[in-house]
N, C-alpha and C positions, 0 to 999 in steps of 0.2 A: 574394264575387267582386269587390264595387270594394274591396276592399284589394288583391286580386292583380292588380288593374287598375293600378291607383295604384302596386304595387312594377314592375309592367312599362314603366310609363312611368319609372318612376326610375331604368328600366338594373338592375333585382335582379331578373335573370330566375330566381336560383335559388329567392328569397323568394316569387317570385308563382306558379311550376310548384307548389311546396311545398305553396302556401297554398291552391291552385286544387284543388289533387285532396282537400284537407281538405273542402273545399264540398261535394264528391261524395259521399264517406264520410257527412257528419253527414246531408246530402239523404237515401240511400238507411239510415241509423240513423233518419231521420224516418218514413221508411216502415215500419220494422221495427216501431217504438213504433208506430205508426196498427192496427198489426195485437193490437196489445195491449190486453184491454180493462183499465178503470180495477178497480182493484179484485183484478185476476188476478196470480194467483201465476205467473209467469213458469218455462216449461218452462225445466226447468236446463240442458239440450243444444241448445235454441236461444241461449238466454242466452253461453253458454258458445261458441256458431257465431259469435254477432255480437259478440265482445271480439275482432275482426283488425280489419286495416286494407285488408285485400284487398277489391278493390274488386268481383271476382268472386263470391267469394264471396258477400258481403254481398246480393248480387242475388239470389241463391240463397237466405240465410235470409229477403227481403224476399218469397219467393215470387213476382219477377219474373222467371226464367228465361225461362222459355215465353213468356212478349211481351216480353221485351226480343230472344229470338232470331226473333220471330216482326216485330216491329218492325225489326230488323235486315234482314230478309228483303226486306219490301217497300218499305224505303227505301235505299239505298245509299250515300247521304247522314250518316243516321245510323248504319248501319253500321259506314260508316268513320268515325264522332268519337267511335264507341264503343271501335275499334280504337284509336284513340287514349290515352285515355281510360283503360282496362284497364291499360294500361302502367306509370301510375301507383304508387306506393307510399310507405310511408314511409322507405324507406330515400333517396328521394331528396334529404332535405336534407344528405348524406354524397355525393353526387354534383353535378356543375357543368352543369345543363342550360345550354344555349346560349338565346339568345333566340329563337332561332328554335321548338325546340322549347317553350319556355314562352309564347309567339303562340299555334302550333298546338294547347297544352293548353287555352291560355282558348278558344279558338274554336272547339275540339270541344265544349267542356262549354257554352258561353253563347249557341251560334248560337240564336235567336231561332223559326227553325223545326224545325229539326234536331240542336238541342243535348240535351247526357245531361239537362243541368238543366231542359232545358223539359220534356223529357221524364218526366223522376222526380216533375216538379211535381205532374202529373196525378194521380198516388199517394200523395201525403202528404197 
């Protein structure tokens, strides 16, 4: 996150939206691996779930659905930096986010009480 920080002050709002939801992805592949033990032959269809870049998903194989919608619920807060947040993909280094929208990505993912990243912290 302080490299996306660091290309948002430098005016590269497309390099730091980019780089911001890559933070998310490896966060919640953190998770994925935590649910791995050492030693286990990794099921081939979960394996095979968690090669996207969808950030939905991934919550999904990270077996966070249920508290991330249930988190969602009673925060509104976080909620909305998740709506955010989802939006996300790899296709958008082929897209020209504004800076505006590359703010709103770091500061849905980074806020400190209501961000996805404090949030996913708690899980990995």
């Amino acid at each position: 996150m302080r490299d996306a920080e660091s290309l948002l002050r430098a005016r590269c709002s497309a390099g730091a939206y980019y780089l911001a939801g890559y933070a998310v992805e490896c966060a919640l592949k953190a998770c994925i691996a935590k649910r791995t033990r050492r030693f286990e032959f990794p099921d081939k269809k979960r394996a095979g779930d968690a090669w996207v870049h969808d950030l939905t998903k991934l919550v999904g194989v990270a077996g966070l659905m249920n508290e991330l919608t249930a988190t969602a619920r009673q925060s509104r807060a976080f909620g909305a930096n998740w709506e955010v947040v989802k939006k996300w993909d790899e296709e958008s280094r082929y897209r020209q986010p504004t800076r505006q929208d590359a703010r709103e990505l770091l500061r849905a993912i980074s806020d400190a009480d209501e961000g996805v990243l404090s949030w996913l912290r708690k899980h990995w």
